[in-house]
C-alpha positions in Angstrom: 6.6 19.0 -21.9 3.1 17.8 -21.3 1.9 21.2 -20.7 3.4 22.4 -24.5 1.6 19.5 -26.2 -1.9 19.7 -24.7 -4.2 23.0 -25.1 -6.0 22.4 -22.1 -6.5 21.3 -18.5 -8.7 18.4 -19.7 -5.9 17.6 -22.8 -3.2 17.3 -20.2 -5.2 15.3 -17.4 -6.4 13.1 -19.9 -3.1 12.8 -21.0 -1.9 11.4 -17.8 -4.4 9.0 -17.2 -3.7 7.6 -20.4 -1.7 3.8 -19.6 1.3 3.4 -21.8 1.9 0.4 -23.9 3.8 -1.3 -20.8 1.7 -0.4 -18.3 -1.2 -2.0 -20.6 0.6 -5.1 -20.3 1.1 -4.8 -16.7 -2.9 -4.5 -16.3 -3.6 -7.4 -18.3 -1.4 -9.7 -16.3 -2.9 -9.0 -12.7 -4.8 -11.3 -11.7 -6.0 -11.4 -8.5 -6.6 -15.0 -7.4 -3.3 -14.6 -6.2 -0.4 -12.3 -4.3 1.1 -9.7 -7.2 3.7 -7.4 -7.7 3.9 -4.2 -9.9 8.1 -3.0 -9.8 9.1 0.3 -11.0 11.4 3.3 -10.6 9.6 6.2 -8.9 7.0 7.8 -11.4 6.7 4.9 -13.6 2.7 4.6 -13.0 2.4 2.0 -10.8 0.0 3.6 -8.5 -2.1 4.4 -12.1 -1.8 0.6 -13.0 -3.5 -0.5 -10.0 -6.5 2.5 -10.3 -6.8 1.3 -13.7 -7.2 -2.6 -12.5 -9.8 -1.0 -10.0 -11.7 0.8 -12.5 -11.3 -2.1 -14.8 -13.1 -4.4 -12.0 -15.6 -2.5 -10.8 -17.0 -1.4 -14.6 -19.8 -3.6 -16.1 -20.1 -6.4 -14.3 -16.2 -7.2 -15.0 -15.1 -8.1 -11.3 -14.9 -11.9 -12.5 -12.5 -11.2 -15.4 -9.8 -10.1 -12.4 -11.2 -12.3 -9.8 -12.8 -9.3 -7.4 -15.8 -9.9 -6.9 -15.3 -8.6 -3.4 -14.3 -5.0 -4.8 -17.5 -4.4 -4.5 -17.1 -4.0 -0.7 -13.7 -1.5 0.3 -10.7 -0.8 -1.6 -7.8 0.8 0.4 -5.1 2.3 -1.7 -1.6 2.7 0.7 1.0 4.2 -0.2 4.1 5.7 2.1 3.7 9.5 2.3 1.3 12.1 2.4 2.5 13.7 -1.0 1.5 10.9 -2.7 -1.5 10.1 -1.0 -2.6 14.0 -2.4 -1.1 12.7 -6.1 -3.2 9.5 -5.9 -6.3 11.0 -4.9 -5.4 13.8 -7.8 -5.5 10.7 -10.1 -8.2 8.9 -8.8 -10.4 11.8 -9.2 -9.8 12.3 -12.9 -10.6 8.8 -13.3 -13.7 8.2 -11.1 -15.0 11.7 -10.8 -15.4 11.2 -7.3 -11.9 9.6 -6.4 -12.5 5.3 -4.8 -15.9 7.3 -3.3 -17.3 6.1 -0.6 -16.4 2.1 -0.7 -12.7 3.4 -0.8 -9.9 4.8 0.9 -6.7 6.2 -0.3 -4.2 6.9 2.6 -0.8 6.0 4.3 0.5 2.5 5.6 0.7 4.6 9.0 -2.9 6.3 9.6 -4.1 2.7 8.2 -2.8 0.9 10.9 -3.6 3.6 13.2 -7.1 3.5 12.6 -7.1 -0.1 12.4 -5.8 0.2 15.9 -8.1 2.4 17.2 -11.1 0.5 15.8 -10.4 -2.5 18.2 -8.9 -0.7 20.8 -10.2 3.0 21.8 -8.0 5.5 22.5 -4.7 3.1 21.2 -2.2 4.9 19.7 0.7 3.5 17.4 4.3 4.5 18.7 6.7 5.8 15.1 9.7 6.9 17.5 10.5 3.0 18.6 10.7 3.9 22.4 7.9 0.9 22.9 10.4 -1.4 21.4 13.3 -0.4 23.3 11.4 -0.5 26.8 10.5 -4.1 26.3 14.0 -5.0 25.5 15.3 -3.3 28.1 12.7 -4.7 30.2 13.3 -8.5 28.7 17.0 -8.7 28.4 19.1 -11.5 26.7 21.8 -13.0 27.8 24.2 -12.5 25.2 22.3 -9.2 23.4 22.5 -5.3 24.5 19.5 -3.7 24.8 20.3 -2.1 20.9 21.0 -5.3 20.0 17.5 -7.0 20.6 15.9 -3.9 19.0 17.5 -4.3 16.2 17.1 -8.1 15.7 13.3 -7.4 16.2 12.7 -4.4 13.9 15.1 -5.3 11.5 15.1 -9.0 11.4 12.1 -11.3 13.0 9.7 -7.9 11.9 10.9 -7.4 8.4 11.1 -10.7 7.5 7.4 -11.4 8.9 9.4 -14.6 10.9 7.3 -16.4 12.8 7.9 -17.9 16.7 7.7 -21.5 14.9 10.6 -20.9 13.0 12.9 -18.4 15.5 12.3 -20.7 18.7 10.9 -24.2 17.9 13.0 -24.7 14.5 15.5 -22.4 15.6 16.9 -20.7 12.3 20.3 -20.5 11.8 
């Protein structure tokens, strides 16, 4: 539909920079003294929502109006899979020219954490298959727990639910 309303390449990428009414309001209510969260179904804009608040803090002196003054060091822009990382680059060029340039980074959870990894530890490499995991439970069993059974409480539970040794062992959660 896009492509039969716009004449050309710049209409239609113009057109999809553009933020919708909803999306405006979104922008306006980030404010990042503190933790938020942009919900939507898949191709809703988020990703363009938080390039616009971006933009909107690094132009004209206007990191103080979303409390970033430290945007003016890196950005990193994560996302889950590689064909989005390619869309959000797509859109951050149209908007920037250049994409986050130099000060920024636009790439998955995964080769972030790699990389992170590598930086303080040369030649570390982060195991996706979970066979790290299941050798230290094997390794440290439980009385009580099956080897699949420890894997899972740690991936799935203490892991995803960022619990903390205070509250697992000393407070002993229920």
């Amino acid at each position: 539909r896009l492509t039969v309303l716009t004449r050309t390449r710049a209409d239609y990428e113009r057109t999809i920079i553009r933020l919708s009414d909803e999306q405006k309001k979104v922008l306006e209510q980030i404010n990042l003294d503190k933790d938020f969260l942009v919900k939507g179904a898949a191709d809703t804009g988020k990703t363009l929502v938080l390039l616009k608040a971006i933009e909107k803090a690094r132009g004209n002196g206007m990191q103080s109006e979303l409390g970033m003054d430290e945007i003016k060091g890196s950005v990193a822009l994560l996302t889950y899979t590689n064909t989005l990382v390619k869309y959000d680059k797509f859109l951050s060029g149209l908007m920037h020219g250049q994409g986050l340039g130099d000060s920024g980074r636009i790439g998955t959870v995964d080769s972030f954490l790699a990389d992170q990894l590598k930086a303080i530890e040369q030649g570390a490499s982060v195991d996706f298959t979970g066979k790290l995991i299941v050798e230290l439970a094997a390794h440290c069993p439980c009385e009580g727990f099956e080897t699949k059974d420890l894997v899972a409480e740690t991936e799935h539970y203490l892991w995803a639910n960022d619990i903390s040794r205070q509250d697992y062992v000393v407070e002993s959660l229920e």
